[in-house]
N, CA, C and O atoms as a Tripos MOL2 file, in Angstrom:
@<TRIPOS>MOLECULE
protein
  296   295    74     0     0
PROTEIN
NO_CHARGES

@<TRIPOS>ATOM
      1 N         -29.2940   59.3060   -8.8430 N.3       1 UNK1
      2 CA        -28.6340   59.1680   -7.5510 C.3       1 UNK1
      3 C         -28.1060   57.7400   -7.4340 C.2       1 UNK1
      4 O         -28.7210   56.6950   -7.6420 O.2       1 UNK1
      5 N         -26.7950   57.9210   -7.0450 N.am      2 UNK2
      6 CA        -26.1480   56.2050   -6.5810 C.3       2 UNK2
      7 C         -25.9800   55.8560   -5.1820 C.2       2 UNK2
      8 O         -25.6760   56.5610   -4.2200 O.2       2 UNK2
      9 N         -26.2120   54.7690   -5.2630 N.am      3 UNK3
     10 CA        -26.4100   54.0410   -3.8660 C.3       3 UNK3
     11 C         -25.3980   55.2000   -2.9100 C.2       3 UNK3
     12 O         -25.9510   55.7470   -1.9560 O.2       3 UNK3
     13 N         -23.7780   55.5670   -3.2430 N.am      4 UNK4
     14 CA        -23.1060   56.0870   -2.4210 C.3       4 UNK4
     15 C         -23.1800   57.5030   -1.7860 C.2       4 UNK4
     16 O         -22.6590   57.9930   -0.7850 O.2       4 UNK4
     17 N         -24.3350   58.1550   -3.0960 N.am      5 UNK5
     18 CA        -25.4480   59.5590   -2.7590 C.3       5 UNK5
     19 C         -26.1860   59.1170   -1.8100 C.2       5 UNK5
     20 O         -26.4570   59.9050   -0.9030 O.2       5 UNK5
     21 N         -26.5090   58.2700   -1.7780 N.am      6 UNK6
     22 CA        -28.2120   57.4610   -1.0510 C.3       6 UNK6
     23 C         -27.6380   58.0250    0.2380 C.2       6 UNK6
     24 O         -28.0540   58.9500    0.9350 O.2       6 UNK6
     25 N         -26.3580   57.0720    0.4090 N.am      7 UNK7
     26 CA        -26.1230   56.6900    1.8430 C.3       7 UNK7
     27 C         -25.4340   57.5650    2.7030 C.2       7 UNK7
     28 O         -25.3570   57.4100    3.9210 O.2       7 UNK7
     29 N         -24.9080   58.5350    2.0250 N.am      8 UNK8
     30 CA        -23.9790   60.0610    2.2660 C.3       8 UNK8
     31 C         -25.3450   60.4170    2.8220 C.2       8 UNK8
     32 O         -25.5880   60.2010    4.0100 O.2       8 UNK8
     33 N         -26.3200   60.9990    1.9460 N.am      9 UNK9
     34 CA        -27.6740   61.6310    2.8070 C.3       9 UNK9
     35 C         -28.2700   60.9300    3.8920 C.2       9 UNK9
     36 O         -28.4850   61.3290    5.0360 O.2       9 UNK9
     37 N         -28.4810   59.9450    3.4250 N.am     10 UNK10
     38 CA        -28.8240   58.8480    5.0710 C.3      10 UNK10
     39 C         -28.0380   59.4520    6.0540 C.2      10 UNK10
     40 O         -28.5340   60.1890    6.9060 O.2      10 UNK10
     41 N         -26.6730   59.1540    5.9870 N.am     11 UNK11
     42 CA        -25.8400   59.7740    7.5520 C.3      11 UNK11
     43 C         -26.3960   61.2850    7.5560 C.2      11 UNK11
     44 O         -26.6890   61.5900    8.7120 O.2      11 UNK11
     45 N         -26.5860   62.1030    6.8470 N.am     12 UNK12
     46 CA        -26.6360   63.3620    7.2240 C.3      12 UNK12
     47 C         -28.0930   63.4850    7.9620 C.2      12 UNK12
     48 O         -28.4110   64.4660    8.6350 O.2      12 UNK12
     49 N         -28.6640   62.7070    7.8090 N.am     13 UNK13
     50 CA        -30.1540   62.9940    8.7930 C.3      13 UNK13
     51 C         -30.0190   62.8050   10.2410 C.2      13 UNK13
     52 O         -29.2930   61.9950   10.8180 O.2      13 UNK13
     53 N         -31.0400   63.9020   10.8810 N.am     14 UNK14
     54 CA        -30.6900   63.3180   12.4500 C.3      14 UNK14
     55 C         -31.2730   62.0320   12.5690 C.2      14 UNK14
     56 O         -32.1050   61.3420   11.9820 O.2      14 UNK14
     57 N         -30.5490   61.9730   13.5170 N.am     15 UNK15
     58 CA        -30.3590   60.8010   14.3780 C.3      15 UNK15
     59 C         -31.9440   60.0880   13.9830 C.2      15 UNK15
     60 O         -32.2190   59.4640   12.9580 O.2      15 UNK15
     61 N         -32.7070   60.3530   14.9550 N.am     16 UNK16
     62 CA        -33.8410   60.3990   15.1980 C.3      16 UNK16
     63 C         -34.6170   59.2370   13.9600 C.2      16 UNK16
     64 O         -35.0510   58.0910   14.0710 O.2      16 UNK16
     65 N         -34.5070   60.3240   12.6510 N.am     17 UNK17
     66 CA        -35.4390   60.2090   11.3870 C.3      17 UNK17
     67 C         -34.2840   58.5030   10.7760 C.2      17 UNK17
     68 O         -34.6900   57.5600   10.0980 O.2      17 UNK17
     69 N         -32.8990   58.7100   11.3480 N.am     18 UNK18
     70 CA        -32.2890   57.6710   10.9920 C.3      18 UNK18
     71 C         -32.7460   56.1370   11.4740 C.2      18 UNK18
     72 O         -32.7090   55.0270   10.9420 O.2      18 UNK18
     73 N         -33.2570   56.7290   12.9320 N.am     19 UNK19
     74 CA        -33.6020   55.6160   13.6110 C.3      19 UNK19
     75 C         -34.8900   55.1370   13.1420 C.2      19 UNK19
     76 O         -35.1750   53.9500   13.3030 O.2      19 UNK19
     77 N         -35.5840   55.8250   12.6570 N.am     20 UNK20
     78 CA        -36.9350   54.9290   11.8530 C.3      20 UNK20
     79 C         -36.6750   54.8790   10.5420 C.2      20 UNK20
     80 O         -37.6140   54.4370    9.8810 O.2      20 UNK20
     81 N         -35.7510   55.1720    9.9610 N.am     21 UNK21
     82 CA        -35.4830   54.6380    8.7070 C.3      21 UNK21
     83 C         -35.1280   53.4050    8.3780 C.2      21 UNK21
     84 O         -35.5690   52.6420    7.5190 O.2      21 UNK21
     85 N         -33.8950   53.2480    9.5170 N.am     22 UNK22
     86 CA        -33.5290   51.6660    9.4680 C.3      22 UNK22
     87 C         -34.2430   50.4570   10.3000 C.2      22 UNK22
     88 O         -34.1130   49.2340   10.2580 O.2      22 UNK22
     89 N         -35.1330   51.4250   11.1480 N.am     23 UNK23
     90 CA        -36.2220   50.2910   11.2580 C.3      23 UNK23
     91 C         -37.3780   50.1130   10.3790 C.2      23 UNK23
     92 O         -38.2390   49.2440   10.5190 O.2      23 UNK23
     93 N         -37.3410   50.7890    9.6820 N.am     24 UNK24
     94 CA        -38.5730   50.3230    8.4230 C.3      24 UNK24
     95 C         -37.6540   49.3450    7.7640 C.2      24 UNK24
     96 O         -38.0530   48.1880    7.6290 O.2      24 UNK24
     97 N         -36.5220   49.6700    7.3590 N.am     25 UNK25
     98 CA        -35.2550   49.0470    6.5630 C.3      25 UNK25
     99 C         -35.2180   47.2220    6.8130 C.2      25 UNK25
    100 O         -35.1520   46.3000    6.0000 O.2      25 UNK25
    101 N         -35.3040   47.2490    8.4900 N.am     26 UNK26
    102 CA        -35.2130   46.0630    8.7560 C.3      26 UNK26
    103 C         -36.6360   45.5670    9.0260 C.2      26 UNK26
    104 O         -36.6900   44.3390    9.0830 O.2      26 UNK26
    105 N         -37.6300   46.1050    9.1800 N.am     27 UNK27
    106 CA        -39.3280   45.1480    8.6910 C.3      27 UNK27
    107 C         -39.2750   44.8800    7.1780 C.2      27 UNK27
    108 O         -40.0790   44.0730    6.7100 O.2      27 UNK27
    109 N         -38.2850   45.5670    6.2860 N.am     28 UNK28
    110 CA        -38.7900   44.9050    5.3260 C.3      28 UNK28
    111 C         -37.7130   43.6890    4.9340 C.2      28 UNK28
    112 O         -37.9710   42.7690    4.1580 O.2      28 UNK28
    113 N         -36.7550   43.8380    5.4700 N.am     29 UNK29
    114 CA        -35.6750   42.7050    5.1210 C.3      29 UNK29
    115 C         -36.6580   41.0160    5.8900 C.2      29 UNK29
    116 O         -36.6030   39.8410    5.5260 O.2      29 UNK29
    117 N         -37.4400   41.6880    7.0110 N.am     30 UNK30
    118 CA        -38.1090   40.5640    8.0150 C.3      30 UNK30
    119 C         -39.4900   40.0390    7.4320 C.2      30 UNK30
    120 O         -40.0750   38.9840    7.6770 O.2      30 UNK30
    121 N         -39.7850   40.9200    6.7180 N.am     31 UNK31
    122 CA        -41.1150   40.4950    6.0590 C.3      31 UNK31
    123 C         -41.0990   39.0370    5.2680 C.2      31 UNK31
    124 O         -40.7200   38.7350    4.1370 O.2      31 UNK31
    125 N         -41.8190   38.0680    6.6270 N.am     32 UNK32
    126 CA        -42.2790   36.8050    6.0200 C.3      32 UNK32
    127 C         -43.2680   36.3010    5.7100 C.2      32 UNK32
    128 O         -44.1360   36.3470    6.5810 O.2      32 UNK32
    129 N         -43.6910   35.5130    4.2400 N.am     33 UNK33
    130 CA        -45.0940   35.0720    4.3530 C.3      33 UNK33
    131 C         -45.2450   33.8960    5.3120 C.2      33 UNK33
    132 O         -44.8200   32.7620    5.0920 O.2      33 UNK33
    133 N         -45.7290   34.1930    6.1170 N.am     34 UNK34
    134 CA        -46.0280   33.0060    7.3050 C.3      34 UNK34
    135 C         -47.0480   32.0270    6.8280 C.2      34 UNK34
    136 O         -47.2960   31.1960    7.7010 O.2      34 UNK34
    137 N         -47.6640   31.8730    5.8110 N.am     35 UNK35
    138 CA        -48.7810   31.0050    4.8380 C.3      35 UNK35
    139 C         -47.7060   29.7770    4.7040 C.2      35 UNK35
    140 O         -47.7370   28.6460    5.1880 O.2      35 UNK35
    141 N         -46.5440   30.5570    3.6930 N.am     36 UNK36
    142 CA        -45.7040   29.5930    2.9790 C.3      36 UNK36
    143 C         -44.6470   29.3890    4.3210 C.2      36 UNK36
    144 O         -44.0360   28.3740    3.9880 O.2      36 UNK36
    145 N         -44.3300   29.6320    5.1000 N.am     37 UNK37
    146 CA        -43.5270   29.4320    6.3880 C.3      37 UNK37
    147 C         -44.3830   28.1110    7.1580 C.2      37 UNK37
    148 O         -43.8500   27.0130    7.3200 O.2      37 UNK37
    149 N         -45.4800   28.3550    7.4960 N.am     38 UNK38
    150 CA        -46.2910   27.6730    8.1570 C.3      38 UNK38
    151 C         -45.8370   25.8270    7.1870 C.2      38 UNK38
    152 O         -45.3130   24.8280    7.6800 O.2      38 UNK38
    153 N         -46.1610   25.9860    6.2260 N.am     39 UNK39
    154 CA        -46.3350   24.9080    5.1570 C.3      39 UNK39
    155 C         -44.8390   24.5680    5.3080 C.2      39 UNK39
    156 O         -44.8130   23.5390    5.9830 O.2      39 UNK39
    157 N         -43.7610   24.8870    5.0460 N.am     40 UNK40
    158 CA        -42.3310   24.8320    4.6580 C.3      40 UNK40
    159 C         -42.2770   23.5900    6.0230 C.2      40 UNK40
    160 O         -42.0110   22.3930    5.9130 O.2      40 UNK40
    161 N         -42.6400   24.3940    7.3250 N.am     41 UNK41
    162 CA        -42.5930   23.5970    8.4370 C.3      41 UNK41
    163 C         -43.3060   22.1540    8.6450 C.2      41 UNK41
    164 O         -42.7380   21.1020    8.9410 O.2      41 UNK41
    165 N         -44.4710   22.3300    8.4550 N.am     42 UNK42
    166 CA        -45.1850   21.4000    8.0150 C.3      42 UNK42
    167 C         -45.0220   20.1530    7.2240 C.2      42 UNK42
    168 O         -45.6390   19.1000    7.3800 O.2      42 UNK42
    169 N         -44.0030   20.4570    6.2580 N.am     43 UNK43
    170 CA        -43.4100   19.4570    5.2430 C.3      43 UNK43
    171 C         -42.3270   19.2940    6.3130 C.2      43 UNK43
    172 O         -42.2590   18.1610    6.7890 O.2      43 UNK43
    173 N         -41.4440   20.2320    6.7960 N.am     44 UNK44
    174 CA        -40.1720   19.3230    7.3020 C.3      44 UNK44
    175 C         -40.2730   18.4960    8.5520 C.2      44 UNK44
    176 O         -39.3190   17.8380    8.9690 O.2      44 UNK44
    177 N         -41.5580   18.5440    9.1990 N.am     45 UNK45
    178 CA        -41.9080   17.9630   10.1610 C.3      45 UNK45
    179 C         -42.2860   16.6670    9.6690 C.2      45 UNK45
    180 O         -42.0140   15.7160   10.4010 O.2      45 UNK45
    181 N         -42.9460   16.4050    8.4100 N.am     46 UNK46
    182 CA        -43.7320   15.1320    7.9370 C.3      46 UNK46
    183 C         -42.6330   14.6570    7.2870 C.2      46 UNK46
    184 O         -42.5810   13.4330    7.1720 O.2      46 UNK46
    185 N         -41.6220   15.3880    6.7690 N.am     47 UNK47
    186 CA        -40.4830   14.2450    6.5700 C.3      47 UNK47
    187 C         -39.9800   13.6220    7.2670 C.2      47 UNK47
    188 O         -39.6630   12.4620    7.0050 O.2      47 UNK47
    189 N         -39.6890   14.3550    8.6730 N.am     48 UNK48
    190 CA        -39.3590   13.7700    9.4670 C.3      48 UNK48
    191 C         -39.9740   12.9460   10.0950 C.2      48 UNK48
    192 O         -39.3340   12.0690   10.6750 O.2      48 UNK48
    193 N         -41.1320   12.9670   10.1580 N.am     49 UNK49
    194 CA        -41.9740   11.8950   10.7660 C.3      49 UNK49
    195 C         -41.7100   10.1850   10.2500 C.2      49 UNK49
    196 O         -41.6610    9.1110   10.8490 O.2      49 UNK49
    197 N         -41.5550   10.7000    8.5470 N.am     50 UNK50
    198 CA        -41.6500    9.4610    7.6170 C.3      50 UNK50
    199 C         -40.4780    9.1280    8.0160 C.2      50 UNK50
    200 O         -40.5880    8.2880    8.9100 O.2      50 UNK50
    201 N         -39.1000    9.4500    7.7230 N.am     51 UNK51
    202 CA        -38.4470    9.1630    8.3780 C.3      51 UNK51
    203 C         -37.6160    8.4330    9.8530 C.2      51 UNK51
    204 O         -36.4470    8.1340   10.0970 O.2      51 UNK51
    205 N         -38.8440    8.3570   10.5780 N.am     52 UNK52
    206 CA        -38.3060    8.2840   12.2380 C.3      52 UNK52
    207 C         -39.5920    6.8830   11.8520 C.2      52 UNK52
    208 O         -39.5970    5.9540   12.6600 O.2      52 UNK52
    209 N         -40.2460    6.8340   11.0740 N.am     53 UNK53
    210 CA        -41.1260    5.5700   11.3070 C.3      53 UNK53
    211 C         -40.7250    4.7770   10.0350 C.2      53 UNK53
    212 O         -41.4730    3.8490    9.7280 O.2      53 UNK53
    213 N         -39.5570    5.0420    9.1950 N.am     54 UNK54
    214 CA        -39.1500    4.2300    8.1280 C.3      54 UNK54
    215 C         -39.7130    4.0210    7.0610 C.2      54 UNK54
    216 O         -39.3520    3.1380    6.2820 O.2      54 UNK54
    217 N         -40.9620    5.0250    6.8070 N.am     55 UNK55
    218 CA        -41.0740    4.9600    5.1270 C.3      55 UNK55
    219 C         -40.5910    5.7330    4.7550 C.2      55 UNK55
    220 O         -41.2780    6.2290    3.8620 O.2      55 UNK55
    221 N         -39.5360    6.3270    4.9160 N.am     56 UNK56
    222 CA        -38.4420    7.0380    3.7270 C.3      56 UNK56
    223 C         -37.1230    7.0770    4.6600 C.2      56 UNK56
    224 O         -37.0530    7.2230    5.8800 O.2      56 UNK56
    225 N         -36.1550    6.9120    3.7550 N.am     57 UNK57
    226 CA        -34.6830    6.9800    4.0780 C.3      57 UNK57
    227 C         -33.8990    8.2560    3.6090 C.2      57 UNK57
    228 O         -34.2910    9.1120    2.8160 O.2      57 UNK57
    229 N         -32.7430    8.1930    4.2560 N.am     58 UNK58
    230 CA        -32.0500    9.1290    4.1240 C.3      58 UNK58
    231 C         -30.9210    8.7420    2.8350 C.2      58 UNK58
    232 O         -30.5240    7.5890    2.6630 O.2      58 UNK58
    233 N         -30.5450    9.7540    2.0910 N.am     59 UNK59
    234 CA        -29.3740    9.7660    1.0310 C.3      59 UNK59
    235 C         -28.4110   10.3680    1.3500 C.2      59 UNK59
    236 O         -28.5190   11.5820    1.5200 O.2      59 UNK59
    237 N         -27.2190    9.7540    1.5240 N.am     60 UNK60
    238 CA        -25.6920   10.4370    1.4330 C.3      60 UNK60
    239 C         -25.7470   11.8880    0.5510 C.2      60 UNK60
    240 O         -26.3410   11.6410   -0.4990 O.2      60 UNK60
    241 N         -25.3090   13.4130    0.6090 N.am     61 UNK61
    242 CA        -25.3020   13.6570   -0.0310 C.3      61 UNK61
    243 C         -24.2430   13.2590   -1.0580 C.2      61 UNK61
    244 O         -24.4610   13.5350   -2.2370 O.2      61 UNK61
    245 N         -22.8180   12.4680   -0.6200 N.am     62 UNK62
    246 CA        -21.8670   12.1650   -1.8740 C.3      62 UNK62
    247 C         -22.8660   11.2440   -2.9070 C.2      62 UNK62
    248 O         -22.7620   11.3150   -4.1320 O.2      62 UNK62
    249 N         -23.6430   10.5520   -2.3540 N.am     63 UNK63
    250 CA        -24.3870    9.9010   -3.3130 C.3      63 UNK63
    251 C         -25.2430   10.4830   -4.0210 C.2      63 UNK63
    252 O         -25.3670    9.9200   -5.1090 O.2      63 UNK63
    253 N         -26.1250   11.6800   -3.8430 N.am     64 UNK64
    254 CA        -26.5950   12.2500   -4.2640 C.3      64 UNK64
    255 C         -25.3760   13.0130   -5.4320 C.2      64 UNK64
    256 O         -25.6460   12.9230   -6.6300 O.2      64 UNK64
    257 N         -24.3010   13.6100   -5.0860 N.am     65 UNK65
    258 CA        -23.8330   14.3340   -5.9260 C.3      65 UNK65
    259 C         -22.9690   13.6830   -7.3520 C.2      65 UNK65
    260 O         -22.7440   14.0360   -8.5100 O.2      65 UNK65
    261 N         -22.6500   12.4670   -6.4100 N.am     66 UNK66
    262 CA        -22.5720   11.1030   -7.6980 C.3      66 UNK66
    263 C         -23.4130   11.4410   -8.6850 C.2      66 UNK66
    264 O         -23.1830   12.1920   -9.6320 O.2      66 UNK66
    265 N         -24.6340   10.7190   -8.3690 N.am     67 UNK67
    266 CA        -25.7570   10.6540   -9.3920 C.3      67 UNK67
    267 C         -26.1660   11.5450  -10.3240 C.2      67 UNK67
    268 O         -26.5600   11.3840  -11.4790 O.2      67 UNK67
    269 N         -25.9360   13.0090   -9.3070 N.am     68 UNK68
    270 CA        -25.8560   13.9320  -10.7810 C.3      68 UNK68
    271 C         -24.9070   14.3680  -12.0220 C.2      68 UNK68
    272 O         -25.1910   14.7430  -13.1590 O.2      68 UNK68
    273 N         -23.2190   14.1030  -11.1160 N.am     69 UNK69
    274 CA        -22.4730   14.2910  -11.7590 C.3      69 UNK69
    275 C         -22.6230   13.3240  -13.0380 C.2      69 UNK69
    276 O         -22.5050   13.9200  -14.1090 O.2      69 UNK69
    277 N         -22.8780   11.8420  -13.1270 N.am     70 UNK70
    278 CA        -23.2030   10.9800  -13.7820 C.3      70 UNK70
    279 C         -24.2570   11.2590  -15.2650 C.2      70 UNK70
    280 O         -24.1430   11.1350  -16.4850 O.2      70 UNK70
    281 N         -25.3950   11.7420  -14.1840 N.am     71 UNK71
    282 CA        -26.2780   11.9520  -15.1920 C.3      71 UNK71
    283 C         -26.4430   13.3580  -16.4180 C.2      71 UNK71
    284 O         -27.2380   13.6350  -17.3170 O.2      71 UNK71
    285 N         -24.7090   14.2340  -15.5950 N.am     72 UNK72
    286 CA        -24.6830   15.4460  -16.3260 C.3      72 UNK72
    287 C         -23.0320   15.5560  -17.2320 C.2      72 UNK72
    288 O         -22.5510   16.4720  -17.8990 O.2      72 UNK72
    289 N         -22.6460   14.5460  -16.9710 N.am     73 UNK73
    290 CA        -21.3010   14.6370  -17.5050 C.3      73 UNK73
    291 C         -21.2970   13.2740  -18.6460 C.2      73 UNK73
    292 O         -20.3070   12.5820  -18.8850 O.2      73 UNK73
    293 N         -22.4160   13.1360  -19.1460 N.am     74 UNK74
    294 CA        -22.6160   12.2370  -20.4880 C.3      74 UNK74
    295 C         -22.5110   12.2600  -21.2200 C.2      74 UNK74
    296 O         -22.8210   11.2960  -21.9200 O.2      74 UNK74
@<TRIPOS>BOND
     1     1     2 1
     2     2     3 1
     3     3     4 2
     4     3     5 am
     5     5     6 1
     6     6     7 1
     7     7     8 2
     8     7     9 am
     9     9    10 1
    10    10    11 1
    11    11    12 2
    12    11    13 am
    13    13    14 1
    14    14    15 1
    15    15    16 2
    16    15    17 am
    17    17    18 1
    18    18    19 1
    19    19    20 2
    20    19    21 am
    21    21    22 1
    22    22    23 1
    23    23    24 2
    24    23    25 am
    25    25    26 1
    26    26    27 1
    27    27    28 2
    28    27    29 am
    29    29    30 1
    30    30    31 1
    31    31    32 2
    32    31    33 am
    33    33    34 1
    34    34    35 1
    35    35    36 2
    36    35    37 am
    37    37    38 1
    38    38    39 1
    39    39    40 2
    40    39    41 am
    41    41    42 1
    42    42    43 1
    43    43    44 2
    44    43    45 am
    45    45    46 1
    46    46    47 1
    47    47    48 2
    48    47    49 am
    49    49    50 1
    50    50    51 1
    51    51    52 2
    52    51    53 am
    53    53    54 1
    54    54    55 1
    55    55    56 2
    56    55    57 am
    57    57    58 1
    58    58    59 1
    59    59    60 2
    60    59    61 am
    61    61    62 1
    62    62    63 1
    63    63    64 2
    64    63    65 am
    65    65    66 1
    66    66    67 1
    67    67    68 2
    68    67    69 am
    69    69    70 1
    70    70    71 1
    71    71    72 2
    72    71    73 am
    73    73    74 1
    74    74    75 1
    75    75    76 2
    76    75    77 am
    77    77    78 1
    78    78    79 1
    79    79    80 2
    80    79    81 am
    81    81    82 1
    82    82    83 1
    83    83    84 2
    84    83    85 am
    85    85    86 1
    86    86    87 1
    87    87    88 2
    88    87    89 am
    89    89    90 1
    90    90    91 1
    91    91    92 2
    92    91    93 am
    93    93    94 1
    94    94    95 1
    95    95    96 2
    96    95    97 am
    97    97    98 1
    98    98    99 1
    99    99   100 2
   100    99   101 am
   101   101   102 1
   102   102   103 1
   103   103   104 2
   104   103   105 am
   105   105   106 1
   106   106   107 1
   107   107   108 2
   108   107   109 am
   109   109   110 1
   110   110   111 1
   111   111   112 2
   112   111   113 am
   113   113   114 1
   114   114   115 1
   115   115   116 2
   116   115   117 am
   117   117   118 1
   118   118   119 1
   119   119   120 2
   120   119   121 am
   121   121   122 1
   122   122   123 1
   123   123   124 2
   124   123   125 am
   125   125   126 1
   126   126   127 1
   127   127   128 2
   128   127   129 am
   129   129   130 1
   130   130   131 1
   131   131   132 2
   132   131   133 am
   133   133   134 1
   134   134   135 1
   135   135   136 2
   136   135   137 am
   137   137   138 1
   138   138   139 1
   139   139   140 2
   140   139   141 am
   141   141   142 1
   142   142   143 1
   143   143   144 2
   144   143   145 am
   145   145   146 1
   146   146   147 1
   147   147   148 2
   148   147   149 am
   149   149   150 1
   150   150   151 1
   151   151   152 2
   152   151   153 am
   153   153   154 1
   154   154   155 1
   155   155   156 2
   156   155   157 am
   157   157   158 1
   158   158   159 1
   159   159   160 2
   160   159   161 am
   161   161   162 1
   162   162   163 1
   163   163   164 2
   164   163   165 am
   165   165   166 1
   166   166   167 1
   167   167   168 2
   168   167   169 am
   169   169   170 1
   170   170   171 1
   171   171   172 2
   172   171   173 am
   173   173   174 1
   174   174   175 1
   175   175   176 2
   176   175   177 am
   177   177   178 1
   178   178   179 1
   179   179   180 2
   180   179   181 am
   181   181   182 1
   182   182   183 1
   183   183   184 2
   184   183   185 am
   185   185   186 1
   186   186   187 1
   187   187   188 2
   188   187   189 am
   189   189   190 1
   190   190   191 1
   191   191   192 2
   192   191   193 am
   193   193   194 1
   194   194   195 1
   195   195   196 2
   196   195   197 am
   197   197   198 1
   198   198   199 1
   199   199   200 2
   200   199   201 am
   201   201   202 1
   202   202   203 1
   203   203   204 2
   204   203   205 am
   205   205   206 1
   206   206   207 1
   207   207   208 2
   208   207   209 am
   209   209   210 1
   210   210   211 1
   211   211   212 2
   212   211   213 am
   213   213   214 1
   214   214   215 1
   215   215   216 2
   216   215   217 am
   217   217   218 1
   218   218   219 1
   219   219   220 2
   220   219   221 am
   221   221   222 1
   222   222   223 1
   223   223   224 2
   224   223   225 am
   225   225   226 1
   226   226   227 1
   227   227   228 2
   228   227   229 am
   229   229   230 1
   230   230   231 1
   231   231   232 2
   232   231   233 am
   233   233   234 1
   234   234   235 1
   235   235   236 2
   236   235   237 am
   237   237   238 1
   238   238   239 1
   239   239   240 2
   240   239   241 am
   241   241   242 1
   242   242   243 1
   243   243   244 2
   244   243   245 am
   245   245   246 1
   246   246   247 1
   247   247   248 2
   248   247   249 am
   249   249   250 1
   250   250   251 1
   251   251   252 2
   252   251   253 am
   253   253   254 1
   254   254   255 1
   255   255   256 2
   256   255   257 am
   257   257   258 1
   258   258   259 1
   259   259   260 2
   260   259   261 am
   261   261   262 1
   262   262   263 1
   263   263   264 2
   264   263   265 am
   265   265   266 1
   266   266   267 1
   267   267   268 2
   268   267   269 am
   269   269   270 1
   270   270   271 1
   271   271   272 2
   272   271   273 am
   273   273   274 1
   274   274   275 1
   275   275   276 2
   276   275   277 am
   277   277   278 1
   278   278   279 1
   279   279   280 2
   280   279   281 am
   281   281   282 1
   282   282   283 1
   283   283   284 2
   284   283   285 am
   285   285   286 1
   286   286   287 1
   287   287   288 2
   288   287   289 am
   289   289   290 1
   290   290   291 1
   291   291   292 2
   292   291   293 am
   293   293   294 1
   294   294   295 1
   295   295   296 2
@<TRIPOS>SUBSTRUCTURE
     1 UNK1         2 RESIDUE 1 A UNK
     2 UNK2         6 RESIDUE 1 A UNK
     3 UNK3        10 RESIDUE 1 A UNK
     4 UNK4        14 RESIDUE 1 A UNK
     5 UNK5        18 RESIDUE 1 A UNK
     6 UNK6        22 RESIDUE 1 A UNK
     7 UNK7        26 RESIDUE 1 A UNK
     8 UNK8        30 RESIDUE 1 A UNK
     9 UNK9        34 RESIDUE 1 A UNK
    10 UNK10       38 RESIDUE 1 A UNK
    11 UNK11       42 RESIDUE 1 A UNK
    12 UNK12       46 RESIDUE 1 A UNK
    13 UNK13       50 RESIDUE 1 A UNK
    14 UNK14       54 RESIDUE 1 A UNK
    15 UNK15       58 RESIDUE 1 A UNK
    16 UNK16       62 RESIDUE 1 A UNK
    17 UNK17       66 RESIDUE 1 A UNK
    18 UNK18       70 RESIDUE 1 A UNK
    19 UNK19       74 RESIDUE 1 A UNK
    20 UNK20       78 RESIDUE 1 A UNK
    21 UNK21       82 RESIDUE 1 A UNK
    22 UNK22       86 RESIDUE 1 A UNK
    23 UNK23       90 RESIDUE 1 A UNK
    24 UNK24       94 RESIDUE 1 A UNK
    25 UNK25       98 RESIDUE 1 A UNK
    26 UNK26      102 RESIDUE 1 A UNK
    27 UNK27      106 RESIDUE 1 A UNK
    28 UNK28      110 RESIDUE 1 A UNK
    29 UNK29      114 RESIDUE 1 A UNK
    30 UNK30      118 RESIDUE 1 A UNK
    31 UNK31      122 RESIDUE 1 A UNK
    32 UNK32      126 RESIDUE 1 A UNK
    33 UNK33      130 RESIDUE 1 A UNK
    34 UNK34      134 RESIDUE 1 A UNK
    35 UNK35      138 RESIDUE 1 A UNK
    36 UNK36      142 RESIDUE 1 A UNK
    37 UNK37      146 RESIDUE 1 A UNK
    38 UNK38      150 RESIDUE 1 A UNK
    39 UNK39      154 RESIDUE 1 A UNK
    40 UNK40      158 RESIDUE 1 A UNK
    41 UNK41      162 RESIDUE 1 A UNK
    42 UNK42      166 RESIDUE 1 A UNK
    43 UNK43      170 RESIDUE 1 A UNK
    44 UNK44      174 RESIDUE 1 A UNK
    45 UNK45      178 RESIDUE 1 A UNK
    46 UNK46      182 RESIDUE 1 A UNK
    47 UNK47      186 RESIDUE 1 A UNK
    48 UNK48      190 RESIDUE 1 A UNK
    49 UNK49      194 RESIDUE 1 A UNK
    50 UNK50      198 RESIDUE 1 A UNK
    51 UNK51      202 RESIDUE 1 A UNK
    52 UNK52      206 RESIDUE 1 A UNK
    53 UNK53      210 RESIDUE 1 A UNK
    54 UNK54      214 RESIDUE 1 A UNK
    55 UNK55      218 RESIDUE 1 A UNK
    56 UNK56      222 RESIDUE 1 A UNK
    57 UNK57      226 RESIDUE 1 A UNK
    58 UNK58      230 RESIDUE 1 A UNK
    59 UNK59      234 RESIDUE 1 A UNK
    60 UNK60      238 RESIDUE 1 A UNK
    61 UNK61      242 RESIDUE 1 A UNK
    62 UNK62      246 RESIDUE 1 A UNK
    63 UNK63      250 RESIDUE 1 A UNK
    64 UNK64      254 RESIDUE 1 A UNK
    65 UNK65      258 RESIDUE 1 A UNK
    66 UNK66      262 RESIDUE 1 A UNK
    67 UNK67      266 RESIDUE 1 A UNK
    68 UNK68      270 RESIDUE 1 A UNK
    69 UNK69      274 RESIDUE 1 A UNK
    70 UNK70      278 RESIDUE 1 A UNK
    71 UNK71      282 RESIDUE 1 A UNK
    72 UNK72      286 RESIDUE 1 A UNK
    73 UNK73      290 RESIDUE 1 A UNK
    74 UNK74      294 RESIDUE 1 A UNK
């Protein structure tokens, strides 16, 4: 079966069975690990912290993209 079988039968279901299909559809597109979410935040908060109290600075990204072009076009 190809995706364009898949989705031909999808429309043909009622309504109904459609409507919890694509809400399972979209819990799983939503499914986050909130462990590694929690942490992700956590870091962008402490950068920012370092930041706003000056032990770390910010980089241009042109400077950033300098530096690689440099270090990859050798």
């Amino acid at each position: 079966m190809n995706i364009q079988d898949l989705i031909e039968d999808i429309i043909s279901l009622p309504v109904e069975e459609r409507i919890i299909l694509s809400e399972i559809i979209q819990k799983s597109l939503c499914n986050v690990d909130l462990d590694s979410e929690k942490k992700w935040i956590e870091l962008a908060m402490k950068r920012k912290n370092e930041i706003l109290q000056g032990e770390a600075s910010l980089i241009l990204k042109e400077d950033v993209f300098e530096k690689i072009r440099k270090r990859f076009n050798k």
